[in-house]
C-alpha positions as CSV (number, residue, x, y, z in Angstrom):
1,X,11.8,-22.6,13.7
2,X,10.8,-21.8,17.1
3,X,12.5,-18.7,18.6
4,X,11.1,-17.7,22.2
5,X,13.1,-14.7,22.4
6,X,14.7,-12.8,19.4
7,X,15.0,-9.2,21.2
8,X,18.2,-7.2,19.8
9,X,18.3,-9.2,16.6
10,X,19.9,-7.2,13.5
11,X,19.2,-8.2,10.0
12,X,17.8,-11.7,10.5
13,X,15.8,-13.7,8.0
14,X,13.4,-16.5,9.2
15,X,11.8,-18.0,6.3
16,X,8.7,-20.7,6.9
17,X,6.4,-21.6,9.7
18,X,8.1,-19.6,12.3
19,X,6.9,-18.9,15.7
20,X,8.1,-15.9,17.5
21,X,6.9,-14.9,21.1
22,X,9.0,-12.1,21.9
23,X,10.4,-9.9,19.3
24,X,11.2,-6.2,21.1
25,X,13.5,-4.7,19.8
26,X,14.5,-6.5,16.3
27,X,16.2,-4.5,13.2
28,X,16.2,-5.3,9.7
29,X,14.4,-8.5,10.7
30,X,11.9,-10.6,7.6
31,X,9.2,-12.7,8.7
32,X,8.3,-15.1,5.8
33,X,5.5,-17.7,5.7
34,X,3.0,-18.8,8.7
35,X,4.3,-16.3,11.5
36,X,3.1,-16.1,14.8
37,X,4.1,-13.4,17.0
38,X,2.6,-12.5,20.0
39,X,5.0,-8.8,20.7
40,X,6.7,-7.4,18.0
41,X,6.9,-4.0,20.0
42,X,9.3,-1.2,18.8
43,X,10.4,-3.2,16.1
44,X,12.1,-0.8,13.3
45,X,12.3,-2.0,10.0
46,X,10.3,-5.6,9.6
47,X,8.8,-7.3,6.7
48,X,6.2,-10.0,7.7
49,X,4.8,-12.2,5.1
50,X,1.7,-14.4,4.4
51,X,-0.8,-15.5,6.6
52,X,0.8,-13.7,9.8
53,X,-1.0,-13.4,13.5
54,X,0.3,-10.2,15.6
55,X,-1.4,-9.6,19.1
56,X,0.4,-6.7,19.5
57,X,2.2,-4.3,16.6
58,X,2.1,-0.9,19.2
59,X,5.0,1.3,18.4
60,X,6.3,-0.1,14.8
61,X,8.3,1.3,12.8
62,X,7.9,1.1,9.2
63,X,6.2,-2.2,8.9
64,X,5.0,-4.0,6.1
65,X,2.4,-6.6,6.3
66,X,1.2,-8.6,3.4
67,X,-1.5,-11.2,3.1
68,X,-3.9,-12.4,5.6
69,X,-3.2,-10.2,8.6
70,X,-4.7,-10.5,12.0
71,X,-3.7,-7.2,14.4
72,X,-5.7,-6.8,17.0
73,X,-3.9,-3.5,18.5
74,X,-2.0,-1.3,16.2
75,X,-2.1,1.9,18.1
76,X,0.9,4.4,17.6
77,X,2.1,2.5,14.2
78,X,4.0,5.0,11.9
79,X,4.6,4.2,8.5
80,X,2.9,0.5,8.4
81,X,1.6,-1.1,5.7
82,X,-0.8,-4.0,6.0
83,X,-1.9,-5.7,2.7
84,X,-4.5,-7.9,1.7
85,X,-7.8,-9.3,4.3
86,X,-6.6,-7.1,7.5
87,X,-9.1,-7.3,10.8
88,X,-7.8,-4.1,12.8
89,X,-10.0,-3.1,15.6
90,X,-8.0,-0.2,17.1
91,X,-6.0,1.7,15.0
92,X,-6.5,5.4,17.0
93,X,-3.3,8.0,16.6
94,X,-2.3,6.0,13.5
95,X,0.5,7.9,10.9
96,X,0.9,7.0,7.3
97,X,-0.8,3.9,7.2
98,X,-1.9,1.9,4.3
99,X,-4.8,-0.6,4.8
100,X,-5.4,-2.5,1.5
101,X,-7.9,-5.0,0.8
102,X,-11.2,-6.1,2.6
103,X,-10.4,-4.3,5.9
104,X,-12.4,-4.2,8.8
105,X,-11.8,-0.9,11.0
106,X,-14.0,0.0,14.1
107,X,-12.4,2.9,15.5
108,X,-9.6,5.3,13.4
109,X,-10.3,8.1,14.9
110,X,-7.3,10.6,15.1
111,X,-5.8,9.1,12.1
112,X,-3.2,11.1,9.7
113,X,-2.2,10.5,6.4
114,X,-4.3,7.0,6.0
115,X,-5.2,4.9,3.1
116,X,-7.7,2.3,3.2
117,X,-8.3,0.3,-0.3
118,X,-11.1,-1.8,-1.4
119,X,-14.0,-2.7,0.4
120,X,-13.9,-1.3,3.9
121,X,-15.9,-0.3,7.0
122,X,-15.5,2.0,9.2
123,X,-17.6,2.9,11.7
124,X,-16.1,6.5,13.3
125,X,-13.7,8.4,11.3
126,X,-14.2,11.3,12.9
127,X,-11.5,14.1,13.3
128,X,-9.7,12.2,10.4
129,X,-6.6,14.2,8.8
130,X,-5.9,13.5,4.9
131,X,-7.6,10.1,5.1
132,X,-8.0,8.4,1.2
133,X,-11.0,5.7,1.7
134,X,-10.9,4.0,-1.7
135,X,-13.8,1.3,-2.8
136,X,-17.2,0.2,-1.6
137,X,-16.4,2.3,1.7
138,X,-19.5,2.1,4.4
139,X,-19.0,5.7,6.7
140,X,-21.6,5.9,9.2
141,X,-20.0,9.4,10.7
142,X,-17.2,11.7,8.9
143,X,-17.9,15.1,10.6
144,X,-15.1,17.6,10.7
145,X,-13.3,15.6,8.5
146,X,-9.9,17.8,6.3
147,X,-8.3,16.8,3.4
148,X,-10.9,13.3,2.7
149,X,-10.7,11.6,-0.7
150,X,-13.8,8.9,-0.5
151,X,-13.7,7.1,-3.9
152,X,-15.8,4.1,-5.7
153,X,-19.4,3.4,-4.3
154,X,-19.5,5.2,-0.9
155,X,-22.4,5.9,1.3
156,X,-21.8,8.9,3.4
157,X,-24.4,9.7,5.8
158,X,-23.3,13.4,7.4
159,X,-20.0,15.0,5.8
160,X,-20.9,18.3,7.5
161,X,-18.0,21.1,7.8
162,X,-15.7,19.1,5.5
163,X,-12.9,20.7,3.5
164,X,-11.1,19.9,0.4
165,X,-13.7,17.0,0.1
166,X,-13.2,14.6,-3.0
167,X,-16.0,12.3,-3.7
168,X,-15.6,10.0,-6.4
169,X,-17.9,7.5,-8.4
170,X,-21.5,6.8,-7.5
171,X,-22.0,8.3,-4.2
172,X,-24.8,8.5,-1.7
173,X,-24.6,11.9,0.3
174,X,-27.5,12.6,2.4
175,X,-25.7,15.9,3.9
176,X,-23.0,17.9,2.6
177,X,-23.8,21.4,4.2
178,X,-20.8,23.9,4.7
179,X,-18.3,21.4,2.2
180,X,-16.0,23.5,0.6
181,X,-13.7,22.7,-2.1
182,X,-15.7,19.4,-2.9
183,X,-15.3,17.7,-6.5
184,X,-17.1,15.0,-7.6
185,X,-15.8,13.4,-10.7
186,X,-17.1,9.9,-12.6
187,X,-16.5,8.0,-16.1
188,X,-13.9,11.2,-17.2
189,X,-12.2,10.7,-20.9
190,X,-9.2,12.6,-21.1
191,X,-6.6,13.3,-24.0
192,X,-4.1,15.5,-22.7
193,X,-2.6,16.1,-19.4
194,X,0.7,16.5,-19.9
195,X,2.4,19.0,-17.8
196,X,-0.1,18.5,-14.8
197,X,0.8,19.0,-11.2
198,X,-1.3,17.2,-8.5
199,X,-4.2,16.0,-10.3
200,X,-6.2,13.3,-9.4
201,X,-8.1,10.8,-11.6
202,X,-10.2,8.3,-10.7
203,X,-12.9,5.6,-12.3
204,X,-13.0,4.0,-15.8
205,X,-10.5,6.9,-16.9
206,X,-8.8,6.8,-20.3
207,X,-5.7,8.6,-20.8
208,X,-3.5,8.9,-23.9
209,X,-1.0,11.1,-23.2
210,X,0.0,11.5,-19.4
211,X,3.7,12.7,-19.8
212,X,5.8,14.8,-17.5
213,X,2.9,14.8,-14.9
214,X,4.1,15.5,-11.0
215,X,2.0,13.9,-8.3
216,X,-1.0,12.0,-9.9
217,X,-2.9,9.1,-9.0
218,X,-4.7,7.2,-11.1
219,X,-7.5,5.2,-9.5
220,X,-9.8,2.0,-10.8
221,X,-9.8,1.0,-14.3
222,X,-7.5,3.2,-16.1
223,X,-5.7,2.9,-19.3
224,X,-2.7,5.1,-20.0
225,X,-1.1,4.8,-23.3
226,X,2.7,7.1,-22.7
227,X,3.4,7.7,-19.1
228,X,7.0,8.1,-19.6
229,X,8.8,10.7,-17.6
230,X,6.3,10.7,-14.7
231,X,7.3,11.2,-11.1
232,X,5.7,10.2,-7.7
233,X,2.4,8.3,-10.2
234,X,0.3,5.8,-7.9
235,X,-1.3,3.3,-10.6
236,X,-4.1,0.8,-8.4
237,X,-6.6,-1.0,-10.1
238,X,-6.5,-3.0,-13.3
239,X,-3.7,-0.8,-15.4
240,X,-3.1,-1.1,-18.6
241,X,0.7,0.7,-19.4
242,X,1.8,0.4,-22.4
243,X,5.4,2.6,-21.4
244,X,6.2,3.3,-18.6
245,X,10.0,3.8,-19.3
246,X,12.0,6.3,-17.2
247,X,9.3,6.6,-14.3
248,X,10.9,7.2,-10.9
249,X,8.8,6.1,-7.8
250,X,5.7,4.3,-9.0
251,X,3.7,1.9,-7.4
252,X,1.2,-0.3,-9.7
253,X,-0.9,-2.5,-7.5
254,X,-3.6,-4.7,-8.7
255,X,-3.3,-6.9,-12.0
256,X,-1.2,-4.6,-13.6
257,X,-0.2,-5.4,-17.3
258,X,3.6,-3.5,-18.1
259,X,5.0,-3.9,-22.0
260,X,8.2,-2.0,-20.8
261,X,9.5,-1.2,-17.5
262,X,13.0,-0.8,-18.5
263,X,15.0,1.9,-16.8
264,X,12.7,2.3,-13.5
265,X,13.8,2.9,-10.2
266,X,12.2,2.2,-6.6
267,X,9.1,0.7,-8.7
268,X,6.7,-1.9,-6.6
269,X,4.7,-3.8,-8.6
270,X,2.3,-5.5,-6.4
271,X,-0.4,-8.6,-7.3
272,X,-0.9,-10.3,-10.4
273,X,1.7,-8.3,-12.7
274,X,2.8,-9.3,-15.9
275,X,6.0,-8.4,-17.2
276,X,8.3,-8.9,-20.7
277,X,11.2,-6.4,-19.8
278,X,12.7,-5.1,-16.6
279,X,16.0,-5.0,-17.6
280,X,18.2,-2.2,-15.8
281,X,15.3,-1.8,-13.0
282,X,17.2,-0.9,-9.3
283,X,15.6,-1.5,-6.1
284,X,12.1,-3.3,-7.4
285,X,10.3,-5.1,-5.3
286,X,7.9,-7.5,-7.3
287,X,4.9,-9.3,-4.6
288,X,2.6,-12.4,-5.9
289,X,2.5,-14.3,-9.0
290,X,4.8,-11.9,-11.2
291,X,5.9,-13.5,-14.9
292,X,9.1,-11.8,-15.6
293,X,10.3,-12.7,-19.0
294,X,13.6,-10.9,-19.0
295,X,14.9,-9.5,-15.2
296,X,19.1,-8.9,-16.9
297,X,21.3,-6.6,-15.1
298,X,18.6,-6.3,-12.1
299,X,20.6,-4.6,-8.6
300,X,19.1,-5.6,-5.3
301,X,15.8,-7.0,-6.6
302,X,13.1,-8.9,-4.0
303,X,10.5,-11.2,-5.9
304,X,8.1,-13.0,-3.5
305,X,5.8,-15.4,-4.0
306,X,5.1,-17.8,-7.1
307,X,7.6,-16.4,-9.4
308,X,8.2,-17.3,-12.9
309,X,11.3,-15.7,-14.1
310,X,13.0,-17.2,-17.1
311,X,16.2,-15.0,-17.7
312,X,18.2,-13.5,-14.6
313,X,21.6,-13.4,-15.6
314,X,23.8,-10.9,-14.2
315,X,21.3,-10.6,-10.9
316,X,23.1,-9.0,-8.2
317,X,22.0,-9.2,-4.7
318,X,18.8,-10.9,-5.4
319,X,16.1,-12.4,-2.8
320,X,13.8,-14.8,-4.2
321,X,11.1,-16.1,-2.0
322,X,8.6,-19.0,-2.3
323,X,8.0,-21.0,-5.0
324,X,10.0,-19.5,-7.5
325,X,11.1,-20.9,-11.0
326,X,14.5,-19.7,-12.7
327,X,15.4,-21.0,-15.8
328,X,18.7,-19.5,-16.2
329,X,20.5,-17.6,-13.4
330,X,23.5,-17.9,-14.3
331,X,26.2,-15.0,-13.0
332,X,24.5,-14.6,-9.8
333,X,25.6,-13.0,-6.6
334,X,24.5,-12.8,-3.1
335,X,21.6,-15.0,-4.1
336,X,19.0,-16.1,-1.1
């Protein structure tokens, strides 16, 4: 499809190879496959996937951007999330963003509340508010940083007058004068946290017992035995889970295994998962090569890309996307 100008669209779905020159104004819109758009200004609401080209993202509203992004101005973005080889070069007064995967950043100065995930640079982060840098991060200058989480490998040259500073996992420092609040922590092995509120672990941790925690994220490597009855967890990095049953809000990303997922609600599994039950999830989201064995009684699930589901009966309101195989899905409705 060729679509010069889509302004004022509401809940549209253009699926493959889709070129877009104007899309101000669009609501509820998903971008699947190939995308080009050249202004996707004040657009509330979109979902662009695979191997999408945006000159110009200023002013989105909660966006989500997934595999092989080019943005070359993303200034003023609130609430985006661009996953997987992303080349930003201006991403200055930035709120909530999530970078994830080989990103390239030359100036995110001014940012709030931003993630950036495995193996980035970033040149000036300066004046940075609540910023989580997370694997093989290069930071030539982080002065008067607040609230910084730096984690995996990083090579900090001048973290002077930080606070709340966590540095994670063989780091270089050459000056940490006037940090307060810092905690380095590497290669922990720990039984029991149950009952836990906030905590933070991170790299080649091993976890028995991690029920009834509030607010943790586990980072890199981590093998967690009972997580039942968590809330709010954030799992990234080659998880092991063997129950995760009555979790609420948890995002596994990364080549995440899952014996038994039933019962979970708003979960994202992104990259790589492997699951045998899902039965009675709501409102999953399942992203790139997933193996679902069993996805029965599932309410308003999206599974995109290279899906191999084998038992979907009863599926209401489903979305599958791209290469999917279904063995039996029978009982369906609202199916796309």
């Amino acid at each position: 499809m060729i679509q010069d100008d889509a302004s004022y669209n509401d809940g549209i779905i253009f699926i493959s190879n889709m070129i877009q020159d104007d899309a101000s104004y669009n609501d509820g819109i998903i971008f699947i496959s190939n995308m080009i758009q050249d202004d996707a200004s004040y657009n509330d609401g979109i979902i662009f996937i695979s191997n999408m080209i945006q000159d110009d993202a200023s002013y989105n509203a909660g966006i989500i951007f997934i595999s092989n992004m080019i943005q070359d101005d993303a200034s003023n973005n609130a609430g985006i999330i661009s996953i997987s080889n992303m080349i930003q070069v201006d991403a200055s007064n930035n709120d909530g963003i999530i970078f994830i995967s080989n990103m390239i950043q030359d100036d995110a100065s001014y940012n709030a509340g931003i993630i950036f995930i495995s193996n980035m640079i970033q040149v000036d982060a300066s004046y940075n508010d609540g910023i989580i840098f997370i694997s093989n991060m290069i930071q030539v200058d982080a002065s008067y940083n607040d609230g910084i989480i730096f984690i995996s490998n990083m090579i900090q040259d001048d973290a002077s007058y930080n606070a709340g500073i966590i540095f994670i996992s063989n780091m270089i420092q050459d000056d940490t004068s006037y940090n307060d609040g810092i905690i380095f922590i590497s290669n922990m092995i720990q039984d029991d946290t149950s009952n836990n509120d906030g905590i933070i672990f991170i790299s080649n941790m091993i976890q028995d017992d991690a029920s009834y925690n509030d607010g943790i994220i586990f980072i890199s490597n981590m093998i967690q035995v009972d997580a039942s009855y968590n809330d709010g967890i954030i799992f990234i990095s080659n998880m092991i889970q063997d129950d995760a049953s009555y979790n609420d809000g948890i995002i596994f990303i990364s080549n995440m295994i899952q014996d038994d997922a039933s019962y979970n609600d708003g979960i994202i599994f992104i990259s790589n998962m492997i699951q045998d039950d899902a039965s009675y999830n709501d409102g999953i989201i399942f992203i790139s090569n997933m193996i679902q064995d069993d996805a029965s009684y599932n309410a308003g699930i999206i599974f995109i890309s290279n899906m191999i589901q084998v038992d979907a009966s009863y599926n209401d309101g489903i979305i599958f996307i791209s290469n999917m195989i279904q063995d039996d899905a029978s009982y369906n409705d609202g199916i796309i």
